[in-house]
C-alpha positions as a LaTeX table, in Angstrom:
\begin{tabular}{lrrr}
\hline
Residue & $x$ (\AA) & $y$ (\AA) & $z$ (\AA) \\
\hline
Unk1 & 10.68 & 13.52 & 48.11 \\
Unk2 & 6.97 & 14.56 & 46.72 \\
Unk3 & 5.00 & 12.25 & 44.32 \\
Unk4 & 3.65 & 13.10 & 41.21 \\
Unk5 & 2.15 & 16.09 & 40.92 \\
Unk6 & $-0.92$ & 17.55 & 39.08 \\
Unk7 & 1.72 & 19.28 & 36.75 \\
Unk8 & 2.74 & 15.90 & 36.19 \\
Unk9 & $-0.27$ & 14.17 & 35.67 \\
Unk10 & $-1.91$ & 16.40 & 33.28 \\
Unk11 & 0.15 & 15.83 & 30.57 \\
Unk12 & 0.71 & 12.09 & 30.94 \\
Unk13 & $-3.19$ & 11.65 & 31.41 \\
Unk14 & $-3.55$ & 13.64 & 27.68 \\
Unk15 & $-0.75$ & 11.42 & 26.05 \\
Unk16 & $-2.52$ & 8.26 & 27.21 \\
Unk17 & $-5.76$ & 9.94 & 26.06 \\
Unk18 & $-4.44$ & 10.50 & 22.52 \\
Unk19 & $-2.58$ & 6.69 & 22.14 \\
Unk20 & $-6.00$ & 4.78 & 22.74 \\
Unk21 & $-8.93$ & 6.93 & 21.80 \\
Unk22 & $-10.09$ & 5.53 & 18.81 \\
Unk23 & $-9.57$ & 8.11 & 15.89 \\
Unk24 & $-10.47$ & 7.46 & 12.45 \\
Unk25 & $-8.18$ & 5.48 & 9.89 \\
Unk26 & $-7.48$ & 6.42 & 6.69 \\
Unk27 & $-8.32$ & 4.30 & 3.54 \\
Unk28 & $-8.02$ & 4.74 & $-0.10$ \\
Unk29 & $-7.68$ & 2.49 & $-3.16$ \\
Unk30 & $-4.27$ & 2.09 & $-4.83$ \\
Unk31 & $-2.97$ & 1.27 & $-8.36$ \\
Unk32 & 0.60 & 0.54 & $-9.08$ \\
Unk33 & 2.76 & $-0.26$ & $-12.14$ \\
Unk34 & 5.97 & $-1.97$ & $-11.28$ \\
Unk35 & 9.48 & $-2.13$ & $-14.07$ \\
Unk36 & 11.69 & $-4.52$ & $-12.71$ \\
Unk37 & 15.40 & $-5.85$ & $-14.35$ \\
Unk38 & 15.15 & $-9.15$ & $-13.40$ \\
Unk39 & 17.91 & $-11.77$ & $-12.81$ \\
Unk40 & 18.31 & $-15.23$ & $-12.20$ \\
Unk41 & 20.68 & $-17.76$ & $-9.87$ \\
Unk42 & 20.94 & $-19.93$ & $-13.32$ \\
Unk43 & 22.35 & $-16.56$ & $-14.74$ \\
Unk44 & 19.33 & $-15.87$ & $-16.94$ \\
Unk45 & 18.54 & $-11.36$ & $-16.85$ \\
Unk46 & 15.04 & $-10.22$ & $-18.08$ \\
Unk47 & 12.99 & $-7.55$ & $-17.67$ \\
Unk48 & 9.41 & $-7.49$ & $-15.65$ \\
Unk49 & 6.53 & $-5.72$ & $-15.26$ \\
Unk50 & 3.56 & $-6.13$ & $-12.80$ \\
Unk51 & 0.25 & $-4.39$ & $-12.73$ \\
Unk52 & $-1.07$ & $-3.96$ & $-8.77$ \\
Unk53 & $-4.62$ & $-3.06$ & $-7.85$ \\
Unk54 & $-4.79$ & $-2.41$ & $-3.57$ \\
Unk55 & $-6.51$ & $-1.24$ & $-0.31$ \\
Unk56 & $-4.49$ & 0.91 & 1.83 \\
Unk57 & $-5.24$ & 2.02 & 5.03 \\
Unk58 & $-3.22$ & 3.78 & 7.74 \\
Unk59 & $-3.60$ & 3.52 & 11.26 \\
Unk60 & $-3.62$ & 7.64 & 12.93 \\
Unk61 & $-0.84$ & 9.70 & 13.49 \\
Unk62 & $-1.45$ & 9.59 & 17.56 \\
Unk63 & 0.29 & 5.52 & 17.49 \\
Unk64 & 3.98 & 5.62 & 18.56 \\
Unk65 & 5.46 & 4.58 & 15.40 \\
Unk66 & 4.66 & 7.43 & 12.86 \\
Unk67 & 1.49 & 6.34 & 11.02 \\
Unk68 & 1.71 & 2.66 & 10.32 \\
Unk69 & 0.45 & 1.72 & 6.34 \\
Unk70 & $-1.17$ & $-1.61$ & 5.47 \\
Unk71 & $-1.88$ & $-2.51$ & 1.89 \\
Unk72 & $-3.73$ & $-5.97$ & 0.80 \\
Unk73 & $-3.31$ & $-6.15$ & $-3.42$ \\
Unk74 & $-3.82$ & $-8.20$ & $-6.27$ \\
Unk75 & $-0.98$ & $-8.49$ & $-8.34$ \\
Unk76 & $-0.50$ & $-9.62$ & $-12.03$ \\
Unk77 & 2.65 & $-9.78$ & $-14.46$ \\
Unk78 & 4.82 & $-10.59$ & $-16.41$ \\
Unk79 & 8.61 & $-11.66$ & $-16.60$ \\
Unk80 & 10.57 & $-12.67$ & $-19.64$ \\
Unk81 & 14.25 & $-13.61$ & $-19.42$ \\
Unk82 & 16.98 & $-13.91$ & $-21.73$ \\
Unk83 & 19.00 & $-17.40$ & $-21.45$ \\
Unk84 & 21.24 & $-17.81$ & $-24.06$ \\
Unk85 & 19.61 & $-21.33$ & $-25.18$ \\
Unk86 & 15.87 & $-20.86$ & $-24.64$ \\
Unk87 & 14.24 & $-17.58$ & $-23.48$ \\
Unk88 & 11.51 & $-17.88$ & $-20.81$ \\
Unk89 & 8.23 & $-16.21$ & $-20.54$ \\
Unk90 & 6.72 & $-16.14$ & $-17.33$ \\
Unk91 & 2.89 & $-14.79$ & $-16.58$ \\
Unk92 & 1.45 & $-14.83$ & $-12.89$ \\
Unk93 & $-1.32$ & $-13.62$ & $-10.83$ \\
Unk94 & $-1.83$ & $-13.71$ & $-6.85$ \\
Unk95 & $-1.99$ & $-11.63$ & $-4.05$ \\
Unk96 & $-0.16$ & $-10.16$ & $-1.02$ \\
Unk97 & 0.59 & $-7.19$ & 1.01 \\
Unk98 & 2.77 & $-4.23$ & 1.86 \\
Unk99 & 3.73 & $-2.79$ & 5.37 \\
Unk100 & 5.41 & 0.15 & 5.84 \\
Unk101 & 5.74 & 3.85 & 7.47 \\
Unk102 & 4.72 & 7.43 & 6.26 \\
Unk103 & 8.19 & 9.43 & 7.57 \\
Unk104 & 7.56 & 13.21 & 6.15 \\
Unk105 & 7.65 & 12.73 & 2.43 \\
Unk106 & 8.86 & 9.05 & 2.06 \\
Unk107 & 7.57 & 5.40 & 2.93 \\
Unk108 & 10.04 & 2.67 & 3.47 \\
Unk109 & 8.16 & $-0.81$ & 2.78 \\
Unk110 & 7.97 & $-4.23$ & 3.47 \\
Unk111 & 6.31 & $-6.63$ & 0.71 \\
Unk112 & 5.58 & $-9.99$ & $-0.32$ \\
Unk113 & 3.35 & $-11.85$ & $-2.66$ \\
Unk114 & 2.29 & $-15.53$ & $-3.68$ \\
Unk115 & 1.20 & $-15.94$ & $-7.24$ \\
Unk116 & $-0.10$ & $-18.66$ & $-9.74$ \\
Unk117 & 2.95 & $-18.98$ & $-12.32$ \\
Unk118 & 2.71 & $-20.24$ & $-15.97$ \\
Unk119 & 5.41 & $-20.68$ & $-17.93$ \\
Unk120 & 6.11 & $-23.06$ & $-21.57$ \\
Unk121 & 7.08 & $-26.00$ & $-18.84$ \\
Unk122 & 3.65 & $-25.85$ & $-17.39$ \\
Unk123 & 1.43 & $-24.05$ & $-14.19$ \\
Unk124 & 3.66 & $-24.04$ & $-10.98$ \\
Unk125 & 4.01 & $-20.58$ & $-8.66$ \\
Unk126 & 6.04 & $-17.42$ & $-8.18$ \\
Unk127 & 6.52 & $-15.91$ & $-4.81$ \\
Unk128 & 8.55 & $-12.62$ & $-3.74$ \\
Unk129 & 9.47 & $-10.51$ & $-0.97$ \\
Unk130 & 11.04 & $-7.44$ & $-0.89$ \\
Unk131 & 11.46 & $-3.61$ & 0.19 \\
Unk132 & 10.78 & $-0.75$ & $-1.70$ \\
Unk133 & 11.36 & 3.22 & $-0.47$ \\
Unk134 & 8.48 & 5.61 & $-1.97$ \\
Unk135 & 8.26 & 9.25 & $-2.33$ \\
Unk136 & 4.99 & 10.68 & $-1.51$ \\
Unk137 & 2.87 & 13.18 & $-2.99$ \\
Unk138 & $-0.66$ & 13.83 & $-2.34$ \\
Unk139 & $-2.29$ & 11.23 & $-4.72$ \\
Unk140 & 0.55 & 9.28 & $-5.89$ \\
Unk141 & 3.68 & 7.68 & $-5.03$ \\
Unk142 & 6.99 & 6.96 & $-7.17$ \\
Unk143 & 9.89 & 4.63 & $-6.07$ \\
Unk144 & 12.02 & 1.65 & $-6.08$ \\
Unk145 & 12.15 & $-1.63$ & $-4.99$ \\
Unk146 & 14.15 & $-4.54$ & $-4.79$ \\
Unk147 & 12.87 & $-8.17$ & $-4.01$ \\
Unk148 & 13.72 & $-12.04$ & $-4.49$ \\
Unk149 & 11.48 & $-14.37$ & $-6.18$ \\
Unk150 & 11.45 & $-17.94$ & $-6.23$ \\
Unk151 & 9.64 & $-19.70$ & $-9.24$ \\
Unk152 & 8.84 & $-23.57$ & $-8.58$ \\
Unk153 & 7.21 & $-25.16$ & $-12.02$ \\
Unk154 & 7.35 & $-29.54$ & $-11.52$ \\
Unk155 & 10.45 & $-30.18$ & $-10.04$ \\
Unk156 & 12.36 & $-26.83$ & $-10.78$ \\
Unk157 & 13.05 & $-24.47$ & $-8.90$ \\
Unk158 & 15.06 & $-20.63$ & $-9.62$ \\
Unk159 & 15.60 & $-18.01$ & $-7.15$ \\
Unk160 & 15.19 & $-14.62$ & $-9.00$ \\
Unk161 & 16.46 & $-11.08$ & $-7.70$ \\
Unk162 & 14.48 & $-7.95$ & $-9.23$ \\
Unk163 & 15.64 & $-4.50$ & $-9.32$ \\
Unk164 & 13.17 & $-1.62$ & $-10.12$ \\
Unk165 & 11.25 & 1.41 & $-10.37$ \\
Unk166 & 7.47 & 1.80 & $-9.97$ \\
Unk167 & 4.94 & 4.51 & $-9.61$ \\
Unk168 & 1.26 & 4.43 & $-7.83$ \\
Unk169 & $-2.22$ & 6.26 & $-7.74$ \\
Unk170 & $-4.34$ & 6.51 & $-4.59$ \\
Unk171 & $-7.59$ & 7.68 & $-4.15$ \\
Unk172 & $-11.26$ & 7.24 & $-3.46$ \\
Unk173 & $-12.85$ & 5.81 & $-6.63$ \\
Unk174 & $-15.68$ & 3.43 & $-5.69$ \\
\hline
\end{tabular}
Protein backbone atom coordinates (compact mmCIF):
# COMPACT_ATOMS: atom_id res chain seq x y z
CA UNK A 1 0.00 0.00 0.00
CA UNK A 2 1.82 3.53 -1.00
CA UNK A 3 0.88 6.85 0.75
CA UNK A 4 -0.12 9.83 -0.79
CA UNK A 5 1.49 10.78 -3.58
CA UNK A 6 2.69 14.09 -5.18
CA UNK A 7 -0.23 13.52 -7.74
CA UNK A 8 -2.21 13.54 -4.76
CA UNK A 9 -1.01 16.29 -2.95
CA UNK A 10 -0.95 18.84 -5.57
CA UNK A 11 -4.35 19.21 -5.98
CA UNK A 12 -5.48 19.00 -2.36
CA UNK A 13 -2.65 21.59 -1.42
CA UNK A 14 -4.44 24.12 -4.31
CA UNK A 15 -8.04 23.42 -2.92
CA UNK A 16 -6.90 24.31 0.60
CA UNK A 17 -5.05 27.26 -0.99
CA UNK A 18 -8.23 28.60 -2.64
CA UNK A 19 -10.77 27.94 0.71
CA UNK A 20 -8.56 30.26 3.05
CA UNK A 21 -6.66 32.79 1.02
CA UNK A 22 -8.31 35.81 1.66
CA UNK A 23 -9.98 37.09 -1.67
CA UNK A 24 -11.92 40.13 -1.90
CA UNK A 25 -15.75 40.41 -0.95
CA UNK A 26 -18.17 41.93 -2.79
CA UNK A 27 -20.34 44.91 -1.55
CA UNK A 28 -22.93 47.08 -3.01
CA UNK A 29 -25.86 49.15 -1.73
CA UNK A 30 -29.42 47.82 -2.15
CA UNK A 31 -32.95 49.33 -2.47
CA UNK A 32 -36.05 47.29 -2.32
CA UNK A 33 -39.82 47.86 -2.61
CA UNK A 34 -41.86 45.13 -1.07
CA UNK A 35 -46.19 44.45 -2.04
CA UNK A 36 -47.38 42.21 0.41
CA UNK A 37 -51.37 40.74 0.86
CA UNK A 38 -51.43 40.68 4.29
CA UNK A 39 -53.59 38.57 6.69
CA UNK A 40 -54.37 38.26 10.12
CA UNK A 41 -55.05 35.26 12.94
CA UNK A 42 -58.17 37.64 14.05
CA UNK A 43 -59.20 37.17 10.29
CA UNK A 44 -58.48 40.77 9.33
CA UNK A 45 -56.69 40.77 5.12
CA UNK A 46 -54.87 44.02 4.04
CA UNK A 47 -52.49 44.94 1.80
CA UNK A 48 -48.66 46.19 2.66
CA UNK A 49 -45.97 47.83 1.37
CA UNK A 50 -42.39 48.40 2.73
CA UNK A 51 -39.65 50.58 1.42
CA UNK A 52 -35.92 48.83 2.23
CA UNK A 53 -32.65 50.71 1.98
CA UNK A 54 -29.41 47.88 2.56
CA UNK A 55 -25.70 46.81 2.51
CA UNK A 56 -25.01 43.65 0.84
CA UNK A 57 -22.01 41.92 0.73
CA UNK A 58 -21.02 38.42 -0.41
CA UNK A 59 -18.42 36.37 0.85
CA UNK A 60 -16.15 34.77 -2.63
CA UNK A 61 -17.09 32.13 -4.73
CA UNK A 62 -13.90 29.85 -3.44
CA UNK A 63 -16.21 29.10 0.26
CA UNK A 64 -17.94 25.67 0.09
CA UNK A 65 -21.39 26.83 0.06
CA UNK A 66 -21.83 28.79 -3.28
CA UNK A 67 -21.26 32.47 -2.43
CA UNK A 68 -22.88 33.21 0.88
CA UNK A 69 -25.02 36.91 0.81
CA UNK A 70 -25.43 39.07 3.91
CA UNK A 71 -27.65 42.09 3.86
CA UNK A 72 -28.08 44.59 7.06
CA UNK A 73 -31.31 47.13 6.03
CA UNK A 74 -33.48 49.66 7.25
CA UNK A 75 -36.90 49.00 6.67
CA UNK A 76 -40.07 51.27 6.69
CA UNK A 77 -43.90 50.61 5.85
CA UNK A 78 -46.92 50.42 5.88
CA UNK A 79 -49.90 47.90 6.47
CA UNK A 80 -53.58 48.63 6.40
CA UNK A 81 -56.16 45.90 7.00
CA UNK A 82 -59.68 45.48 6.37
CA UNK A 83 -61.78 44.22 9.58
CA UNK A 84 -65.20 44.39 9.03
CA UNK A 85 -65.82 46.74 12.25
CA UNK A 86 -62.80 49.06 12.32
CA UNK A 87 -60.02 49.09 9.67
CA UNK A 88 -56.42 49.33 10.96
CA UNK A 89 -53.58 51.35 9.78
CA UNK A 90 -50.33 50.30 10.74
CA UNK A 91 -46.87 52.44 10.04
CA UNK A 92 -43.37 51.02 11.24
CA UNK A 93 -39.77 51.52 10.92
CA UNK A 94 -36.70 49.23 12.16
CA UNK A 95 -34.11 47.23 10.96
CA UNK A 96 -32.86 43.68 10.20
CA UNK A 97 -31.18 41.43 7.85
CA UNK A 98 -31.26 38.91 5.03
CA UNK A 99 -29.12 35.69 4.53
CA UNK A 100 -29.13 33.80 1.67
CA UNK A 101 -27.24 32.03 -1.44
CA UNK A 102 -26.41 33.18 -5.10
CA UNK A 103 -27.32 29.52 -7.00
CA UNK A 104 -26.86 30.49 -10.94
CA UNK A 105 -29.61 32.98 -11.52
CA UNK A 106 -31.66 32.78 -8.22
CA UNK A 107 -31.17 33.57 -4.36
CA UNK A 108 -33.20 31.71 -1.85
CA UNK A 109 -33.35 33.96 1.48
CA UNK A 110 -33.66 34.03 4.95
CA UNK A 111 -35.09 37.38 6.66
CA UNK A 112 -36.20 39.00 9.66
CA UNK A 113 -36.81 42.41 11.02
CA UNK A 114 -37.79 44.31 14.36
CA UNK A 115 -39.62 47.54 13.88
CA UNK A 116 -41.19 50.49 15.92
CA UNK A 117 -45.11 50.02 15.21
CA UNK A 118 -47.80 52.80 15.44
CA UNK A 119 -51.08 52.18 15.04
CA UNK A 120 -54.69 54.40 16.25
CA UNK A 121 -54.26 52.20 19.72
CA UNK A 122 -50.91 53.72 20.32
CA UNK A 123 -46.73 52.99 19.70
CA UNK A 124 -46.02 49.20 20.35
CA UNK A 125 -43.73 46.98 17.64
CA UNK A 126 -43.92 44.80 14.55
CA UNK A 127 -41.52 42.01 13.99
CA UNK A 128 -41.27 39.42 10.93
CA UNK A 129 -39.42 36.65 9.58
CA UNK A 130 -39.59 35.08 6.52
CA UNK A 131 -38.10 33.60 3.11
CA UNK A 132 -38.18 35.04 -0.08
CA UNK A 133 -36.65 33.32 -3.59
CA UNK A 134 -35.10 36.16 -6.00
CA UNK A 135 -34.22 36.13 -9.56
CA UNK A 136 -31.07 37.81 -10.37
CA UNK A 137 -29.99 40.07 -12.96
CA UNK A 138 -26.99 42.14 -13.05
CA UNK A 139 -28.23 45.23 -11.06
CA UNK A 140 -31.47 44.17 -9.79
CA UNK A 141 -33.42 41.48 -8.34
CA UNK A 142 -37.31 40.59 -8.58
CA UNK A 143 -39.14 37.99 -6.34
CA UNK A 144 -41.38 36.79 -3.70
CA UNK A 145 -41.61 36.35 -0.28
CA UNK A 146 -43.60 35.09 2.35
CA UNK A 147 -43.17 35.92 6.17
CA UNK A 148 -45.11 36.07 9.65
CA UNK A 149 -45.39 39.12 11.64
CA UNK A 150 -46.37 39.60 15.04
CA UNK A 151 -47.69 43.14 16.08
CA UNK A 152 -47.73 43.74 20.04
CA UNK A 153 -49.43 47.43 20.78
CA UNK A 154 -50.36 47.50 25.09
CA UNK A 155 -51.61 44.31 25.80
CA UNK A 156 -52.50 43.02 22.20
CA UNK A 157 -51.04 40.98 20.39
CA UNK A 158 -51.85 39.54 16.33
CA UNK A 159 -49.82 37.18 14.44
CA UNK A 160 -49.90 38.33 10.73
CA UNK A 161 -48.91 36.11 7.58
CA UNK A 162 -47.78 38.23 4.36
CA UNK A 163 -47.71 37.03 0.92
CA UNK A 164 -45.82 39.04 -1.81
CA UNK A 165 -43.87 40.26 -4.57
CA UNK A 166 -40.95 42.72 -4.46
CA UNK A 167 -38.26 44.01 -6.70
CA UNK A 168 -34.59 45.51 -5.76
CA UNK A 169 -31.69 47.79 -7.14
CA UNK A 170 -28.02 47.20 -6.30
CA UNK A 171 -25.21 49.15 -6.97
CA UNK A 172 -22.39 51.42 -6.00
CA UNK A 173 -23.88 54.88 -5.34
CA UNK A 174 -21.97 56.60 -2.53
Amino acid sequence: MRGFGSRTWLPLGVAVFLMVVPRTSHAQYAVGADASAVTSSGGAWGLGIDGRFGYRFGLPRAWIWHNPIFQLEAIAGYQHLFSGSQDVDVGRLGGGGRIGFLVGAFEPFGFAHISVADTAGGWGSLWDAGVALDWRAPTFNVGVHGARDSLSVGTVTDDLWELGLHFEIRGFWL
